[in-house]
RODO-2510 file (C-alpha; in nm, 4 decimals, decimal comma):
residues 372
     n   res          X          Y          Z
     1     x    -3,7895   -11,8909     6,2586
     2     x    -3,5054   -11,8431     6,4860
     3     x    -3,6301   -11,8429     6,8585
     4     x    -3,5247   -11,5153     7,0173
     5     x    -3,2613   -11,5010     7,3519
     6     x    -3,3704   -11,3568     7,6318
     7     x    -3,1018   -11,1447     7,7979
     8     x    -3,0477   -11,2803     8,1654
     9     x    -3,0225   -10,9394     8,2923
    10     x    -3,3787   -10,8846     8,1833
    11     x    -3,5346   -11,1588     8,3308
    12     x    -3,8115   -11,0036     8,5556
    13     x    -3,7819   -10,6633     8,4026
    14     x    -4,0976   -10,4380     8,3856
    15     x    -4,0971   -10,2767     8,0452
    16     x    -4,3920   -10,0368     7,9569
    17     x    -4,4461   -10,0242     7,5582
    18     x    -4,7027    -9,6688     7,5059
    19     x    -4,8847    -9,6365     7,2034
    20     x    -5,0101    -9,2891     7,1198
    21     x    -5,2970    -9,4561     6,8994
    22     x    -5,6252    -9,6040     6,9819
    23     x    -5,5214    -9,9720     7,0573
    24     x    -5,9250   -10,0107     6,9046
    25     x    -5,8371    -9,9106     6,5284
    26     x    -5,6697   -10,1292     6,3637
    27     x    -5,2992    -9,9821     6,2089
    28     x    -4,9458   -10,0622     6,1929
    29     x    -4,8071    -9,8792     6,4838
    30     x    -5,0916   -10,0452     6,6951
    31     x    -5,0086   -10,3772     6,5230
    32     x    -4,6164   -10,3553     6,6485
    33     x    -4,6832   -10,2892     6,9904
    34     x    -4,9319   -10,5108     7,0735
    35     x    -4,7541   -10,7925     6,9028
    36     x    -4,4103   -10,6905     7,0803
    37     x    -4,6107   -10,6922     7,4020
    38     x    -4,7008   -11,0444     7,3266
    39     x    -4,3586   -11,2078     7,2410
    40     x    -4,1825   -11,0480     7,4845
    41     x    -4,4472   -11,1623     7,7789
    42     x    -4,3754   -11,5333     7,6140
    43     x    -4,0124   -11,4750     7,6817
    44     x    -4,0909   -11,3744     8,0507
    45     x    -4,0553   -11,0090     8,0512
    46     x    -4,3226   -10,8649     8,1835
    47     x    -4,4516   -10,6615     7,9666
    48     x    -4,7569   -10,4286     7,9764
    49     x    -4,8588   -10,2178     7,6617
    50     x    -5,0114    -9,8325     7,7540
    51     x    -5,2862    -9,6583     7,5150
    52     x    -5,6299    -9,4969     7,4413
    53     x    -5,9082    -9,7819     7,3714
    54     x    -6,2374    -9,6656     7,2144
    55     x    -6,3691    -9,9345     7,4449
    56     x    -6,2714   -10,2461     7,6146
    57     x    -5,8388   -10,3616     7,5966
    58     x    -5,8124   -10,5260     7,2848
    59     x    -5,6179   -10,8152     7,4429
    60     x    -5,4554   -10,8957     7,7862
    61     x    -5,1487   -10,6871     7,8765
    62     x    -5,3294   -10,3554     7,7943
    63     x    -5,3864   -10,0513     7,9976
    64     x    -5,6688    -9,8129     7,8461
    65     x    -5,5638    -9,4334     7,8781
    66     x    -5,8987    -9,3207     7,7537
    67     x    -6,0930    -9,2227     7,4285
    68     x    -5,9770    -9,1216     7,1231
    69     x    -6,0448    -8,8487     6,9422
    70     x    -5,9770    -8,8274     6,4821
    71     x    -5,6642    -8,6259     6,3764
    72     x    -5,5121    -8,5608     6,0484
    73     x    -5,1666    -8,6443     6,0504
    74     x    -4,9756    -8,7651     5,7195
    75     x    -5,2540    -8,7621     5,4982
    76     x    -5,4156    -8,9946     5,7193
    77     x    -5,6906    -8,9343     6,0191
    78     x    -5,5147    -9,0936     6,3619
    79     x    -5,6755    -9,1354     6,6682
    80     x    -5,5178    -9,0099     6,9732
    81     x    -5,5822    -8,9019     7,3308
    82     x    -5,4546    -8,5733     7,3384
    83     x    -5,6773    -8,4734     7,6299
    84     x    -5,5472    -8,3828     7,9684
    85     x    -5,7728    -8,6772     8,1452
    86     x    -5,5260    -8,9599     7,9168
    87     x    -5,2170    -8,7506     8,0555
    88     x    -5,3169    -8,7931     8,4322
    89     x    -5,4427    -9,1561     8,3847
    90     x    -5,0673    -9,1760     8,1813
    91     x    -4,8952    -9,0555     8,4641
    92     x    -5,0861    -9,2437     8,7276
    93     x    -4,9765    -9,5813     8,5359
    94     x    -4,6286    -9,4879     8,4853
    95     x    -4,6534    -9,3994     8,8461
    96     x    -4,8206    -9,7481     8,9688
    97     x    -4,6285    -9,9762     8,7080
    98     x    -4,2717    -9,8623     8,7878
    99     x    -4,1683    -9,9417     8,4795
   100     x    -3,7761   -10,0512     8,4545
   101     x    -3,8106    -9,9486     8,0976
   102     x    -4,0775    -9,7016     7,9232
   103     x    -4,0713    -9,7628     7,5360
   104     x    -4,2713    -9,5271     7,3336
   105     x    -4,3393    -9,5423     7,0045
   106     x    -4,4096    -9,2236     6,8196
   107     x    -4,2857    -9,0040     7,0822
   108     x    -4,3822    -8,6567     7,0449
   109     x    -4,7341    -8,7277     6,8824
   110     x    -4,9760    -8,5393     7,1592
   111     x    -5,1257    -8,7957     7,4319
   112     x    -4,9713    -9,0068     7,6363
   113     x    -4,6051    -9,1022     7,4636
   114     x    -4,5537    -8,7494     7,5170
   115     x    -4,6643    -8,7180     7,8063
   116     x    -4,4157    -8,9929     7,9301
   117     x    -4,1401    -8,8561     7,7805
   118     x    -4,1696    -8,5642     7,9541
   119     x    -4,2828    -8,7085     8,3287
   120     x    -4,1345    -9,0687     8,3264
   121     x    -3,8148    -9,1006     8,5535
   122     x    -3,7164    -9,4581     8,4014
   123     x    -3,4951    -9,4957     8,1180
   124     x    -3,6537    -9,4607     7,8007
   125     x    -3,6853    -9,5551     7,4695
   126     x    -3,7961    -9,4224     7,1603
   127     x    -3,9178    -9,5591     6,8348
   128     x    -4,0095    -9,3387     6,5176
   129     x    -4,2386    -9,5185     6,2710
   130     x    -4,3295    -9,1536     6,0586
   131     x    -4,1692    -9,1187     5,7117
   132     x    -4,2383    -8,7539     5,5329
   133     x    -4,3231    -8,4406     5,6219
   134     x    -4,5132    -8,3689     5,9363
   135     x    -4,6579    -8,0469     6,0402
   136     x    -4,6978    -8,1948     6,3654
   137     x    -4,2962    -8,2214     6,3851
   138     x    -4,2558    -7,8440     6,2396
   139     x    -4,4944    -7,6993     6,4957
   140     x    -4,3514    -7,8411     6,8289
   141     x    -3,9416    -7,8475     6,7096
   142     x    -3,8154    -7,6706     6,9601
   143     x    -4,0125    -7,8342     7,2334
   144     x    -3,9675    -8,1374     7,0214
   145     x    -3,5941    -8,0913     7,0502
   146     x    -3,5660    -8,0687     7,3857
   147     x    -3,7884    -8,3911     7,5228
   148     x    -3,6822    -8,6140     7,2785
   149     x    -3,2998    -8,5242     7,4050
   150     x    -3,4734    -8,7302     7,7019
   151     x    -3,4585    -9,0464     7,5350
   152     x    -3,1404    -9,2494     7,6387
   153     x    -3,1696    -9,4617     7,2825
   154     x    -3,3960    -9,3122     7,0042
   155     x    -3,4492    -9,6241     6,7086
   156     x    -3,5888    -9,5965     6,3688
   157     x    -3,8005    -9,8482     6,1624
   158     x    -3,6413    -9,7667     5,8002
   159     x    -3,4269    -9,5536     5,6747
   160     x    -3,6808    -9,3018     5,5428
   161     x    -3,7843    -9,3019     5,9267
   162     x    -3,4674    -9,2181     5,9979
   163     x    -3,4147    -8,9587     5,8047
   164     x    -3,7072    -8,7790     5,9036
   165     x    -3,7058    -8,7921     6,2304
   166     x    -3,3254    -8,6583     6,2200
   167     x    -3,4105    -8,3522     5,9977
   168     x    -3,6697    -8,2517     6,2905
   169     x    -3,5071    -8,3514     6,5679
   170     x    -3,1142    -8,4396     6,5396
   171     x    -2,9508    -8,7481     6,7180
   172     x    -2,8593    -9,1051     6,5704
   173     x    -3,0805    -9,3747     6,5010
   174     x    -3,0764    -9,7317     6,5357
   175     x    -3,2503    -9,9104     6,2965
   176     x    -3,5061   -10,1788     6,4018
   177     x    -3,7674   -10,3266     6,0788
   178     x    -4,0848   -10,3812     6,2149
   179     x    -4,1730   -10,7399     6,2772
   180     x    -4,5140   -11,0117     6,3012
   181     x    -4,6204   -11,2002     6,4992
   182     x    -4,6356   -11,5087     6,3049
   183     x    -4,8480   -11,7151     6,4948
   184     x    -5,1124   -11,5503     6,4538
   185     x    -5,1059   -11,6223     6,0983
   186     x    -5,0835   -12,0180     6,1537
   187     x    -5,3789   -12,2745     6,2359
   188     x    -5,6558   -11,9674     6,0425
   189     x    -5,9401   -12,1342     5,8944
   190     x    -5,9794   -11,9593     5,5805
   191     x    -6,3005   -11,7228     5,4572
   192     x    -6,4512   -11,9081     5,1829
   193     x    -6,4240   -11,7796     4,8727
   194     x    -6,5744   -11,8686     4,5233
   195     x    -6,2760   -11,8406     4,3026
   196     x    -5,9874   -11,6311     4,2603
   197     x    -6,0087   -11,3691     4,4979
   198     x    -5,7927   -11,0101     4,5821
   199     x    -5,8206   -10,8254     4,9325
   200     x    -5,7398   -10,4903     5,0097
   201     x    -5,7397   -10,3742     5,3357
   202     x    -5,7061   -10,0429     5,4738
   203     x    -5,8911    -9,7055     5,5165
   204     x    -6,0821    -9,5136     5,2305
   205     x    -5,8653    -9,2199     5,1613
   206     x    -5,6324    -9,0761     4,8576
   207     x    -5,3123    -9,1806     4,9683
   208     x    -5,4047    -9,5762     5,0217
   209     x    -5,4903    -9,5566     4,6499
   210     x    -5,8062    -9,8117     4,6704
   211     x    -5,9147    -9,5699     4,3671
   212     x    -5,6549    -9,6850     4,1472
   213     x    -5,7378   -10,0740     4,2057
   214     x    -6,0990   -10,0095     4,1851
   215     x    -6,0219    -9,9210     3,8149
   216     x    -5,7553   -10,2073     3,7761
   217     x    -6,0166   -10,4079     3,8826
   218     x    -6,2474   -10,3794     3,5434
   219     x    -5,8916   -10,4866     3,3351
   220     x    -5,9275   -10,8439     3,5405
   221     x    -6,0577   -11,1381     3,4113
   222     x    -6,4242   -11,2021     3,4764
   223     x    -6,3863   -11,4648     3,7468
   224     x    -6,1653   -11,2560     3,9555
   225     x    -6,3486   -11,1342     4,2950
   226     x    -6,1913   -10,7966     4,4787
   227     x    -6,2778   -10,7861     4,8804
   228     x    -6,2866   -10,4218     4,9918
   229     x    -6,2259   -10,4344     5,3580
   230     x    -6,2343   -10,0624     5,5800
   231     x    -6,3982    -9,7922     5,5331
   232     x    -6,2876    -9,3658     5,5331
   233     x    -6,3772    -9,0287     5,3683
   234     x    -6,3484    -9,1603     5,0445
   235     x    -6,5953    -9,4824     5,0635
   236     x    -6,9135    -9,3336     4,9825
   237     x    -6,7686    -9,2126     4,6330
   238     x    -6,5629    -9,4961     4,5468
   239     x    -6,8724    -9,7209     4,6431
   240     x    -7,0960    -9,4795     4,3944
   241     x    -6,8500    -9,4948     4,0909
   242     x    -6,9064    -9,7591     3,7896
   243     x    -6,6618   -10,0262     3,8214
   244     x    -6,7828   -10,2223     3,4596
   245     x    -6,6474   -10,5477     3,4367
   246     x    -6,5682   -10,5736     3,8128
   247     x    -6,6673   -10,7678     4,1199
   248     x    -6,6523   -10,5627     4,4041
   249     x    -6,7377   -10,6679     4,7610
   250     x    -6,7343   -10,4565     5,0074
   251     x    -6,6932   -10,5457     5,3352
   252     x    -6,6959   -10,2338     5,5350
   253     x    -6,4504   -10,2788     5,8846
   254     x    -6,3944   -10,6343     5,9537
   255     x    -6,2212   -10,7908     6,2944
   256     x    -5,8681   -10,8909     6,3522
   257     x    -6,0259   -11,2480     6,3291
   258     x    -6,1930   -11,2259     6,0049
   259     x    -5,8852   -11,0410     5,8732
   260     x    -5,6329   -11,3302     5,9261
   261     x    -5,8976   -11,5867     5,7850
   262     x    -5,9509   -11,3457     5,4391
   263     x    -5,5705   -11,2888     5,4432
   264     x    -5,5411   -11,6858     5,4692
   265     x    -5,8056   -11,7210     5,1518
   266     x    -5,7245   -11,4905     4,9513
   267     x    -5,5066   -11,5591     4,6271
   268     x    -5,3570   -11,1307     4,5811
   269     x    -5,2971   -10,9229     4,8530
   270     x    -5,2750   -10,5593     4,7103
   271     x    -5,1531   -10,2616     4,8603
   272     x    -5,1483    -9,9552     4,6115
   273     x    -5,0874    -9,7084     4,8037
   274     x    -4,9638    -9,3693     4,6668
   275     x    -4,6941    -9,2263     4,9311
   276     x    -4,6767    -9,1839     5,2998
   277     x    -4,5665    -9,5467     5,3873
   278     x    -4,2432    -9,5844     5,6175
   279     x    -4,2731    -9,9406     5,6244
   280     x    -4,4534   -10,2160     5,4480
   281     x    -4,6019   -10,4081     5,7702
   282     x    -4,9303   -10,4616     5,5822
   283     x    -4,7313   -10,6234     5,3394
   284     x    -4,5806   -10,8716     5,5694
   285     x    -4,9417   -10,9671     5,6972
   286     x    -4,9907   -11,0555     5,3161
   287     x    -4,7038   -11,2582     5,3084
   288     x    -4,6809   -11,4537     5,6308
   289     x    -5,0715   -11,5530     5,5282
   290     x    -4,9503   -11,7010     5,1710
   291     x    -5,1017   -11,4482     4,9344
   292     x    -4,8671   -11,3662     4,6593
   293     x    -4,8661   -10,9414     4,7119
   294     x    -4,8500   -10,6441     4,4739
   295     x    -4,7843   -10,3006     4,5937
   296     x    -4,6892    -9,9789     4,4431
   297     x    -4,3118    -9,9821     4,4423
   298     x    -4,2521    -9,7405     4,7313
   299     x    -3,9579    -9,6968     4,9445
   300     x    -4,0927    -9,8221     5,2694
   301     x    -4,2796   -10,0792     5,0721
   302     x    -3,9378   -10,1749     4,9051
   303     x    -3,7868   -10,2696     5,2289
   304     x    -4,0309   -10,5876     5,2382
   305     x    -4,0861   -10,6860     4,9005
   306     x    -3,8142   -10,8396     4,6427
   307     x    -3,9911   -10,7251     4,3033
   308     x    -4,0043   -11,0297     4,1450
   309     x    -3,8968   -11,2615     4,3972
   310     x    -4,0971   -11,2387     4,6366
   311     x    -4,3851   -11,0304     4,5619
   312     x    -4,4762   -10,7798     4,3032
   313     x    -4,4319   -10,3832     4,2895
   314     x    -4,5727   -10,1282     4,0517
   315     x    -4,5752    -9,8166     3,9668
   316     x    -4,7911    -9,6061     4,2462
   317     x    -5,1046    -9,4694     4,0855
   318     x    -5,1191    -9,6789     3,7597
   319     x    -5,4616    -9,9224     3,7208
   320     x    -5,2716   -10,0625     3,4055
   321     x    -4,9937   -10,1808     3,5941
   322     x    -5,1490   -10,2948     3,8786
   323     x    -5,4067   -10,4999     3,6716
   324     x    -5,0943   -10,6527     3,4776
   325     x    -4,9324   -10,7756     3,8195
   326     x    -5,2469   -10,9180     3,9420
   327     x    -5,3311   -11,0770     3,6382
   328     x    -4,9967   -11,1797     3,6283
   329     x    -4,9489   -11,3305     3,9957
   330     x    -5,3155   -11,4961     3,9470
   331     x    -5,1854   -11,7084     3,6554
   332     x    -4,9097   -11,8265     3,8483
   333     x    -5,1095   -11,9655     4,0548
   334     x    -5,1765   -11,7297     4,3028
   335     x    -5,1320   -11,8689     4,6391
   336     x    -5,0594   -12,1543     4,5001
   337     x    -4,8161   -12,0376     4,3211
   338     x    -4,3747   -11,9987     4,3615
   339     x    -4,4693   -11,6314     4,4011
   340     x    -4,6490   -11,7010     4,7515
   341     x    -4,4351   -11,9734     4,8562
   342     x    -4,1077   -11,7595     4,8535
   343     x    -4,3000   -11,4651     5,0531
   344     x    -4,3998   -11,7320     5,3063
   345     x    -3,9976   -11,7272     5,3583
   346     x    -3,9660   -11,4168     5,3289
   347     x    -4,1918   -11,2738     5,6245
   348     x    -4,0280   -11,5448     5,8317
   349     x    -3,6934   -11,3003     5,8424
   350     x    -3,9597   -11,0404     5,9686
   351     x    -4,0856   -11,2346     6,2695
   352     x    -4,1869   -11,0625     6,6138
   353     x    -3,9682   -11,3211     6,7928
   354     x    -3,6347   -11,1700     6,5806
   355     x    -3,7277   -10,8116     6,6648
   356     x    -3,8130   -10,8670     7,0411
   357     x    -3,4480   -10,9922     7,0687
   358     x    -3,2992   -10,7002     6,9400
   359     x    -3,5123   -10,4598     7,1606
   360     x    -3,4643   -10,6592     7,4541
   361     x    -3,0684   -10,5782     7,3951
   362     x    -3,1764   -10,2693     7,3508
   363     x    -3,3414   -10,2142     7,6764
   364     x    -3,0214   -10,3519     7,8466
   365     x    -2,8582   -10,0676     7,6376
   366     x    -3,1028    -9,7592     7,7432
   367     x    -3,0265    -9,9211     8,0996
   368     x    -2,6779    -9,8681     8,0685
   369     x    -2,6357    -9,5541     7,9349
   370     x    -2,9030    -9,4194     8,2502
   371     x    -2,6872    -9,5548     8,5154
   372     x    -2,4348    -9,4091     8,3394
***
């Protein structure tokens, strides 16, 4: 891993990183910022991450905004704060922080990264995680339009990103892959498990295709044990169908703790998801922890995973397939195996560390171009 440098013009700089998604529920936007937060308050920036908590902060560093409330947004149910109490408590931070920089991630989703784009005097910058169609994006264009021309320096997570954000909204894009934060995934004591085991984590709906392993899972061999972590709309079904031949565990939500410990036991990490994925940061969790992976071969997915070198993709919504990869990666030797040792590599080009560099030059940027 190559140690990030720290900018000497952003020593002592107050950057703000606002996250329009409960910092409570686990997900990949939540993921980035807190982990970005982390690395770049190691570096000595100081760094304080914004965002509705169903609860407690998750972590140091946070500010809670207030509850959440569910929303459907690309397939998927988010949780956001899109209440007029999270925009005053918003503005009252942004107000007591005096942030040198505001980054907000996602930032037209309703609750407080929109409500800084529109209020917040400091420069600003903008990351767009969302791949696909939004209805979100085609209600509010115009409005849309006209606050995110706030942003001095908008960036983009993948190219798919990219290119939706500048059908909706115009502009150029830098690109910035999402990173980990890799220590996280070091010194875990792993879950105990029996034999050889496969974990899927992630809610219970269509477009994370759990359905499709669930029936790839009666095509494994005998021995072969399938944690379920998460729940959603879908669980109570899924849980109630026959699975013949399978061993199912279901785990219902788990912790960030007992997340990184299964991660660090488990032989497969699968991901067979249908569509809607910008970026594969699941995957990298999978591959940082030494699980060999298998994912449907997806565009965002494709921007993690080598097929074949390090990690394996198949074709979205087919159990067949799926069960041949797992099969396939399990006699290999699983994490064992050459499969998990070149992902290993493979998430260290990924780490937080690398990606806090580049935003920290981007900062410098956004500051540039305001004084400008």
């Amino acid at each position: 891993m190559v140690p990030a440098r720290r900018s000497p013009s952003l020593a002592g700089v107050r950057v703000g990183l606002v996250c329009p998604y409960s910092l409570s529920v686990p997900g990949g936007v939540q993921a980035q910022v807190l982990g970005l937060g982390r690395v770049l308050r190691r570096l000595g920036v100081e760094a304080r991450v914004l965002g509705p908590c169903d609860g407690p902060p998750p972590e140091p560093g946070v500010t809670a905004l207030g509850e959440s409330v569910p929303a459907v947004a690309n397939g998927s149910l988010a949780a956001i704060a899109p209440d007029p109490s999270a925009a005053l408590r918003t503005i009252r931070a942004l107000r007591d922080e005096a942030f040198d920089v505001v980054h907000l991630h996602e930032p037209v989703v309703p609750g407080p990264t929109l409500t800084a784009l529109v209020v917040s005097s400091a420069p600003l910058v903008g990351t767009f995680h969302r791949a696909g169609g939004s209805r979100w994006y085609q209600l509010v264009r115009p409005l849309a339009r006209w606050s995110v021309g706030r942003l001095d320096l908008r960036v983009a997570v993948s190219e798919p990103a990219a290119t939706t954000a500048r059908a909706v909204f115009g502009g150029e894009y830098v690109l910035a892959w999402n990173g980990i934060d890799l220590d996280r995934h070091r010194e875990v004591v792993p879950w105990p498990a029996g034999g050889p085991t496969v974990l899927f984590v992630g809610r219970h709906e269509e477009r994370k295709g759990l359905a499709v392993l669930l029936e790839a899972a009666g095509r494994l061999p005998r021995d072969v044990t399938v944690w379920v972590a998460g729940e959603g709309p879908e669980t109570e079904a899924l849980r109630s169908r026959p699975t013949p031949g399978a061993r199912i565990e279901w785990l219902g939500p788990i912790g960030e703790v007992e997340k990184l410990r299964r991660l660090a036991a488990a032989d497969v990490f699968c991901a067979p998801s249908l569509h809607g994925e910008s970026f594969g940061v699941v995957l990298l969790e999978g591959l940082a922890a030494g699980a060999v992976v298998v994912a449907s071969a997806l565009d965002g997915y494709r921007r993690v995973v080598r097929p074949g070198v390090d990690g394996l993709l198949v074709r979205p919504g087919d159990p067949g397939d799926l069960a041949g990869a797992i099969a396939a990666a399990l006699e290999e030797g699983g994490r064992a195996g050459p499969l998990a040792e070149a992902g290993r590599l493979r998430a260290e080009e990924f780490g937080m560390p690398k990606l806090a560099s580049l935003y920290l030059g981007l900062y410098e940027q956004a500051r540039d171009a305001r004084r400008r």
